[in-house]
N, C-alpha and C positions, 0 to 999 in steps of 0.2 A: 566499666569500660566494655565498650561492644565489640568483636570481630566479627569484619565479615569475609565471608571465606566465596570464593570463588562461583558456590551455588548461589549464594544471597545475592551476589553483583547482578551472574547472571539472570537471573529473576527479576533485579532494578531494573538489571537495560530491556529485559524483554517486558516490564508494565510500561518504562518509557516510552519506548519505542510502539508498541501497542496501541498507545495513547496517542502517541504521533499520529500514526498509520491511519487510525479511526475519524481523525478530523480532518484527512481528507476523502474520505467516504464522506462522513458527515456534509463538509461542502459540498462534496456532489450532490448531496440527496436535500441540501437545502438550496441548490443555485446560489451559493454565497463566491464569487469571481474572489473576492478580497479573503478570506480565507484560504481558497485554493491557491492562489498567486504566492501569498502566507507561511505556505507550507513547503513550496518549494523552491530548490536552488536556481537563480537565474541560470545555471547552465546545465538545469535538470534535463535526462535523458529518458524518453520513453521509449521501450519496443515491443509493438503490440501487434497482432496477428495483420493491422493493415501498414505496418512502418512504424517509422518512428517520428515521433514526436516530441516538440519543446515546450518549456514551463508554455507558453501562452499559446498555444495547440491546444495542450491538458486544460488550461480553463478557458476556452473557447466553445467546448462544448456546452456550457453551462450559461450564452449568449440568449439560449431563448428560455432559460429558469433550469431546473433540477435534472439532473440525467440519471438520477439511480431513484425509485422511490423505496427502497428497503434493501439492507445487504446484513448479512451474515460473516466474521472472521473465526475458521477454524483451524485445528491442527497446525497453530501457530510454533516457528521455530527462529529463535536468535543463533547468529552466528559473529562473533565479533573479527571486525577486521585488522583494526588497527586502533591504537588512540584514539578514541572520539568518531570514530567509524564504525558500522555496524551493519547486516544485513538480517532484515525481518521478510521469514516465508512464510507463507500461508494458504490453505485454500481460502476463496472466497464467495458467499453464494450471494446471489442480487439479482433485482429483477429491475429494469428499466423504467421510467419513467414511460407511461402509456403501454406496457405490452403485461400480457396476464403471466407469459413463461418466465419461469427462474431460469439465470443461466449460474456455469460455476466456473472458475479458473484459479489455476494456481495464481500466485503473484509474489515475485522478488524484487524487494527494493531495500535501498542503500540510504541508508542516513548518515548526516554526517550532523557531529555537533560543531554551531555556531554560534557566539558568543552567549553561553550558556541553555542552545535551546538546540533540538533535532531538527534538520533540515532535509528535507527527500532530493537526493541528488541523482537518484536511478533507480528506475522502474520494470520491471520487463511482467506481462502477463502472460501466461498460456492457459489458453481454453481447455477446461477438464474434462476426460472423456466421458460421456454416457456411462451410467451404472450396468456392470457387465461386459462392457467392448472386451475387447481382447488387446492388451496392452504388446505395441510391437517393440517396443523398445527393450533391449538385453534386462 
């Protein structure tokens, strides 16, 4: 008989949720519309440096093929919400479909499970500052 104690869960829900998170990068960097659509909640919420955005905003951009050609997930952190709720942070590094520079930004989002799977029901990005700025925040 196995226990598992509270680090082990937390560990389940952060490769779950990891795995989630991943396959909607993945769509993006494959133009796959039906996977992104896939991944999240019809009344998914995004807030991102130009507004916010809905499930079909989020794969809208992926109208003319791929919008990320490479991304990187770091310094990844779970935080559970509730029952079947869960918030996954992370930096993330990525570089655009056609442009040479990487960019990087934080990114929190909200999973919720539905009928046995993770659903993204909220997003919110922040752009991370250049290596060395001067952080104004307390």
């Amino acid at each position: 008989m196995s226990i598992e104690t509270n680090d082990t869960l937390s560990e389940q829900l952060l490769r779950e949720l990891l795995e989630a998170e991943t396959a909607v990068w993945t769509a993006l960097q494959q133009g796959d519309v039906a996977a992104d659509l896939a991944a999240l909640h019809p009344q998914f919420l995004g807030v991102y440096p130009s507004g916010f955005a809905g499930r079909n905003d989020h794969a809208e951009q992926l109208e003319n093929g791929p919008s990320v050609a490479e991304f990187t997930i770091e310094d990844v952190r779970v935080l559970p919400l509730a029952a079947g709720c869960a918030l996954l942070a992370y930096r993330a590094c990525y570089r655009r479909t056609g442009q040479d520079k990487t960019a990087a930004m934080y990114v929190s989002s909200i999973w919720q499970r539905c009928d046995g799977a993770w659903i993204n029901i909220f997003s919110q990005d922040t752009e991370a500052l250049p290596a060395g700025a001067p952080n104004t925040l307390p």
